[in-house]
N, C-alpha and C positions, 0 to 999 in steps of 0.2 A: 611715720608719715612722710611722703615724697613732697618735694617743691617743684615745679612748673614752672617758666619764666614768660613771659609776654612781652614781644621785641618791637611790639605795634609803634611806638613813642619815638621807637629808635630812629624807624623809620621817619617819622612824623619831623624830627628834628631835621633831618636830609631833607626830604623835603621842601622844608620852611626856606630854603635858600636855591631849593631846585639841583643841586650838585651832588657829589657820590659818597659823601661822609656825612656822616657816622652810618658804617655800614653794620644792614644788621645780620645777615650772615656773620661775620665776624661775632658782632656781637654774642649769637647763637652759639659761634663753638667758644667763646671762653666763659659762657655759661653753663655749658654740657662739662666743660674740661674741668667748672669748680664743684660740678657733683649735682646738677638740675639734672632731675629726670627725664625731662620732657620741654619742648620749646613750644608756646603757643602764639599762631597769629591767625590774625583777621584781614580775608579779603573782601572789600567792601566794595559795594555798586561803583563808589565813586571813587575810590581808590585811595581815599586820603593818606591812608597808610601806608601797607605796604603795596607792592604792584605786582602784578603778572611774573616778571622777571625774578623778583625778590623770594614769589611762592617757589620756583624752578632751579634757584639757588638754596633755598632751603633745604628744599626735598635733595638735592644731591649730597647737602652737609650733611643733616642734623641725621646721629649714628643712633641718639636714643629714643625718644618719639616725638613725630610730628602731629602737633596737632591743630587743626584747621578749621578756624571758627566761621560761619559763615550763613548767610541768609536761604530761606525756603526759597531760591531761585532754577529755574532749569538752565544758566548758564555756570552757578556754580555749582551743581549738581553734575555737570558735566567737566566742570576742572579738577573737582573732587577724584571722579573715576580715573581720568587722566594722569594728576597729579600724583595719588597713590599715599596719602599719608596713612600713618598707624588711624589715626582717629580722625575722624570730623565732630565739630561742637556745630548743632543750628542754634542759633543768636536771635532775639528780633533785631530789626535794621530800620534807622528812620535818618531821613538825608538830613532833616536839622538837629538831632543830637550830638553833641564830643564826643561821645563815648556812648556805649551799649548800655539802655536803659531799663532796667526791669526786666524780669524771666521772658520765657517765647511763650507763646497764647500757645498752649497744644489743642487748648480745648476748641476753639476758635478754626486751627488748621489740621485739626484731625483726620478729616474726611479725606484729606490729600493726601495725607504724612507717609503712606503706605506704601502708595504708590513711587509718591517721591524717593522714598528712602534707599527703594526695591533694588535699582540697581547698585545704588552705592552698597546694601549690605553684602552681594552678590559679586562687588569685586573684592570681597574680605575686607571693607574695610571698618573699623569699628565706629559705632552710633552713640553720640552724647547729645545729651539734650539742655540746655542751660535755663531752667523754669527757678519755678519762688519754690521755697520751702511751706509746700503745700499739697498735703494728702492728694486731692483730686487730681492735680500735675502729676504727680508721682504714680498713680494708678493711671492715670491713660500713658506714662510712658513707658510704664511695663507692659501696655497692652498693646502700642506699639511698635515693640520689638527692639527698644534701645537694649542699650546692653550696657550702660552707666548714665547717671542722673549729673551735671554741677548744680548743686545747689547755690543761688544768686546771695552773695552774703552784704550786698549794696547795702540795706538798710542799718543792716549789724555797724559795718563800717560808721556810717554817719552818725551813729547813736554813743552815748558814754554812759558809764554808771549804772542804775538798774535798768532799765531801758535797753544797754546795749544787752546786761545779762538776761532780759526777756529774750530779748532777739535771739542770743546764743541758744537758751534751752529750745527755742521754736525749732531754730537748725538742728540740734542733736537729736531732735525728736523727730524729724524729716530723715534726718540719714538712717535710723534706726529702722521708722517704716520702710521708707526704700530697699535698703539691707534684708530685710525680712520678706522680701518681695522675689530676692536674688539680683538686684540690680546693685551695681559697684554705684560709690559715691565717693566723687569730688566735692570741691568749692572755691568758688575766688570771685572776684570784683570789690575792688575799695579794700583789699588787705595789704598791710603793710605790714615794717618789722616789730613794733610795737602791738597790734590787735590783732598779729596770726596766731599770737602763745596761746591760747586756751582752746586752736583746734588741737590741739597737741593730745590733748584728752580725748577726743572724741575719737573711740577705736574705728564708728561705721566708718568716717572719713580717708580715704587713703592718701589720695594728696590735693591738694591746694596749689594756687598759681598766684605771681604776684607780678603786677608790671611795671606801671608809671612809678613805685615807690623806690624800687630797686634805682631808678635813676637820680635818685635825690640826694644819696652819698656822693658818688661818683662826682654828679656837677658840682657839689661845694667843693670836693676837695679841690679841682680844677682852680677854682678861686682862691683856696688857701696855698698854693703854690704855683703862684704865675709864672714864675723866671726857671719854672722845673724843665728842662732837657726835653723832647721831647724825640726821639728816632724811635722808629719801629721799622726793622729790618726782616727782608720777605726772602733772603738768599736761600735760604734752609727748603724755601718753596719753590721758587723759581730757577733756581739752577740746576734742580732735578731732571736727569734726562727722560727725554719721551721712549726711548730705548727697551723692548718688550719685558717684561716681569712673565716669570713662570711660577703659577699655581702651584702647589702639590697635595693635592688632598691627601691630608695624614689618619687614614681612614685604610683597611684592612677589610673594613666590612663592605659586601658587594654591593644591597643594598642599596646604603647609603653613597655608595660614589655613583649609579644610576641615577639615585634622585637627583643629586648634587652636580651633575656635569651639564646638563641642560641650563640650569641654571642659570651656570659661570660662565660656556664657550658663548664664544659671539656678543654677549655685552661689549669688548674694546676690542679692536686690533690688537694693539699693545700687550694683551692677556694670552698667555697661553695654560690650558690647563692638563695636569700631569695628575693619574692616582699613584700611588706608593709601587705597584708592579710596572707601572710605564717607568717609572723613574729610579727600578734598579730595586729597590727596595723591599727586605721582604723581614717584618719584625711585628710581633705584638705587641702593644704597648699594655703593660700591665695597670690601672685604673682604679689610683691605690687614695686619691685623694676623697675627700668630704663634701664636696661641691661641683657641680654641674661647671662653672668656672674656673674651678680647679682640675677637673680632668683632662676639660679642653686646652687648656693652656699648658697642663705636663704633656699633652701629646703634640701641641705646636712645636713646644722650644724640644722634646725628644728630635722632631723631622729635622726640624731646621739647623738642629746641630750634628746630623749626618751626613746633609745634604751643603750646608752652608761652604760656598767655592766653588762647588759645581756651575752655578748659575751669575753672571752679573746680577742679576733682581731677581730675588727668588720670595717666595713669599708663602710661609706654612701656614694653610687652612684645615683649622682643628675644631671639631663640636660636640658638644657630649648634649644629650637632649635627655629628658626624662618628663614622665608624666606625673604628676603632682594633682592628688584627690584631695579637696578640702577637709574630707569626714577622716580620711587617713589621716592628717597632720603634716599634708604633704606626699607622703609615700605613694607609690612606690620611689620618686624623685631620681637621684641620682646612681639609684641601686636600680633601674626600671629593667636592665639588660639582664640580670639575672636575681630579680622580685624570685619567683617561685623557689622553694628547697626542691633540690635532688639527692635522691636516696643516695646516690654512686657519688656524692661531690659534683660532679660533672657541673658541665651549664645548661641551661633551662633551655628549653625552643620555646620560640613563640606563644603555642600553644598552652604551654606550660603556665608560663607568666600570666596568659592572659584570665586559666583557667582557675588559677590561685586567687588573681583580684577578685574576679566575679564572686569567688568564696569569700573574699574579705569583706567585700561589701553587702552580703545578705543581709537586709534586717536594717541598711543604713537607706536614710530617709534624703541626705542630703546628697547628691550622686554627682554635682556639682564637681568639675575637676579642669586641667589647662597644661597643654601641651606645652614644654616650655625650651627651646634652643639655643645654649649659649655657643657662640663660635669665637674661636682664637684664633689671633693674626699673630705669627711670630715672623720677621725677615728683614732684607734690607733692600732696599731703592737706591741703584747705583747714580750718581752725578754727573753733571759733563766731564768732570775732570778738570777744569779752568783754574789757573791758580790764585784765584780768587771769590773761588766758589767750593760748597761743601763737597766731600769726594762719596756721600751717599749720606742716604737718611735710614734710622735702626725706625723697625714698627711693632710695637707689643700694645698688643688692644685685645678687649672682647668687648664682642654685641652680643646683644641677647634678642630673641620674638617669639612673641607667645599667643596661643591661639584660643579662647573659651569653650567649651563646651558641657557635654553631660557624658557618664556612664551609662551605657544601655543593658537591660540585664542580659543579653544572650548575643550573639554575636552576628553583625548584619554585613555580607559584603567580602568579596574574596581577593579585591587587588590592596595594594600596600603590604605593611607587614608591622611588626611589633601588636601596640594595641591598637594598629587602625579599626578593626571591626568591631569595635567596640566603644570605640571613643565618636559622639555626636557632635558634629561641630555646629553650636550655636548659631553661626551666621550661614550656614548652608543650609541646616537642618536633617544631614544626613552622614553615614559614616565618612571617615577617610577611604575604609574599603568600597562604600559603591560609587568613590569619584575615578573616573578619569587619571592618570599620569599628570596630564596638563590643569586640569581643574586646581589637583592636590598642590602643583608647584605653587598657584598661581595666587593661594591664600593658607598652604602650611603655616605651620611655627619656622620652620627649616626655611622655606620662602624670606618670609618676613624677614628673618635674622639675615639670611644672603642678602637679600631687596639692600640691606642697610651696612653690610659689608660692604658691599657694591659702589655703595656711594663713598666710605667709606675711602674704599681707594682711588676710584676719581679723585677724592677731594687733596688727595696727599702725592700723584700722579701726575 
């Protein structure tokens, strides 16, 4: 089960005194960097929390997912599309609450929900819904075309004893229909470290989010050691030069440096991007590892240790992607590049691969499957030089983005390549082969995962 963090309070705190601390950007990456999956915040009518600014900082940091809780409005409905997070939550919203009260009425704003949703699902970005742990909620949110449920676990919270384990079994019993529906399930509100252990059981659930509780260590220890030191030194960041960084796409396959170059040119000045034949380069990298993150990163630190001199900031851009069928077990996964056997040893084409799955999958009922892209950063970010500042920064990171959809039985669609004709993307409703170049970039898994590179190196830039 994943954890989520909620930096709404963080904010709230700045706020309360109007000034630029406790920032929750900050906040956000040393919760990403202790292993939280996902950052969640709330932009509210009135802004109590976080602000305009805060959401635009966000999006530029957080590498693992952003997710963006937010009212049936058509001005956030339009910061949504803007803003670009992995996911949107709709919330209900009332100006005299603290805090979010009880599930969203779906049944109430249904007649709209469709309409509203339409372009947000249409710029890839993903639909949660935050209702009660309640069959008929959960049936109009499948029929609205979300793509995961948070179950509201408010009452659970406030409840102890048998009471809260009623609550509990209502929850496991909500995530299980939902599940059985094909709709992914969350949960959070009012959990903490003490009443999150027993979602730990519950397999429908993937992850949970927790907010205001998480701050409750933090401020006492504050109080338990008043006379503590307190410097936090930013030279590591600010002495970095603005001085261009060159790309190298550590990639051989034509493909993918096609998809991939549009991408990356033109986001910064500063960026220049190089494939492996621009850059002199001419090798196979053999792709001997067990993980989709492990291939990417043997083919990172391979570039970047042939290349590494050449360049003041050089920076190896490495991905391995695979497609992952749930009724497979995951498979074809990190083997997707050559899934099908060949008689001769050889490697498989396209065709091959694809014609192999479509056999694996006869006869499966669940067709449910998700494109999924890990990228590796291997390099270094040269320094002013000052002799009082760092003389570069080392970068070893992987992001990941991943896209939902369905196996189609036969093949629809003649642009892309690997299993695009084949593979339904959930939020389009049609293959990878009958989009567009620009469509594909603009809500791939490969997008996604760049989208958050991207920021990635701004952030460290």
């Amino acid at each position: 089960m994943r954890l989520s963090v909620n930096i709404d309070h963080i904010a709230t705190l700045r706020n309360a005194r109007n000034e630029h601390e406790p920032d929750p950007t900050a906040a956000a990456l040393l919760a990403e960097k202790s292993g939280a999956a996902g950052i969640v915040c709330h932009l509210r009518e009135d802004r109590r929390h976080i602000r305009d600014h805060d959401l635009a900082a966000l999006r530029k940091a957080v590498t693992t997912k952003l997710d963006l809780e937010m009212a049936m409005t058509d001005e956030m409905g339009a910061i949504a599309v803007a803003t670009m997070p992995e996911l949107i939550t709709l919330v209900p919203e009332k100006r005299e609450e603290l805090t979010t009260e009880g599930g969203f009425a779906i049944e109430r704003h249904f007649n709209r929900l469709v309409d509203f949703l339409e372009p947000i699902k249409g710029a890839g970005i993903e639909i949660s819904l935050f209702i009660e742990a309640e069959q008929r909620a959960i049936d109009l949110a499948e029929k609205v075309g979300a793509d995961l449920v948070e179950l509201h676990t408010g009452a659970y919270a406030l409840k102890s004893g048998e009471e809260q384990a009623t609550e509990l079994k209502r929850i496991r019993q909500a995530a299980t229909y939902a599940k059985s529906l094909g709709l992914r399930v969350v949960a959070g509100h009012g959990l903490n470290y003490q009443n999150i252990h027993p979602f730990r059981d519950i397999e429908e659930i993937e992850e949970v989010s927790i907010g205001t509780p998480s701050l409750h260590g933090p401020l006492l220890l504050v109080f338990q050691q008043p006379s503590r030191k307190c410097s936090t030194s930013s030279a590591d960041m600010t002495s970095l030069s603005k001085a261009p960084v060159t790309i190298i796409l550590a990639t051989a396959n034509p493909d993918k440096v096609r998809e991939l170059r549009p991408l990356l040119e033109g986001i910064d000045p500063r960026f220049s991007v190089l494939s492996l034949a621009e850059a002199g380069v001419q090798i196979d990298i053999e792709e001997t590892e067990t993980t989709l993150e492990g291939n990417a990163m043997l083919k990172a630190k391979t570039i970047f240790s042939l290349l590494n001199g050449r360049f003041p900031s050089m920076i190896a851009f490495a991905d391995d992607t695979g497609l992952e069928v749930r009724a497979l077990e995951g498979a074809p996964g990190v083997y997707s590049a050559r899934y099908a056997p060949v008689a001769d040893g050889g490697e498989p084409t396209y065709k091959d691969n694809v014609t192999h799955l479509l056999h694996e999958m006869e006869g499966k009922r669940d067709r449910s499957a998700r494109f999924r892209t890990v990228i590796a950063l291997k390099g270094i970010i040269a320094g002013k030089g000052g002799p009082d500042e760092v003389a570069q920064k080392t970068i070893e990171q992987t992001i990941e983005g991943a896209v939902e959809g369905t196996l189609t039985t036969e093949t629809d669609g003649s642009s892309g390549f690997g299993y695009d004709p084949i593979f339904m993307v959930a939020a389009a409703g049609k293959t990878f082969a009958r989009m567009s170049g620009d469509e594909k970039n603009r809500i791939s898994h490969r997008a996604l995962a760049t989208k958050k590179a991207i920021a990635f190196l701004h952030s460290i830039h």
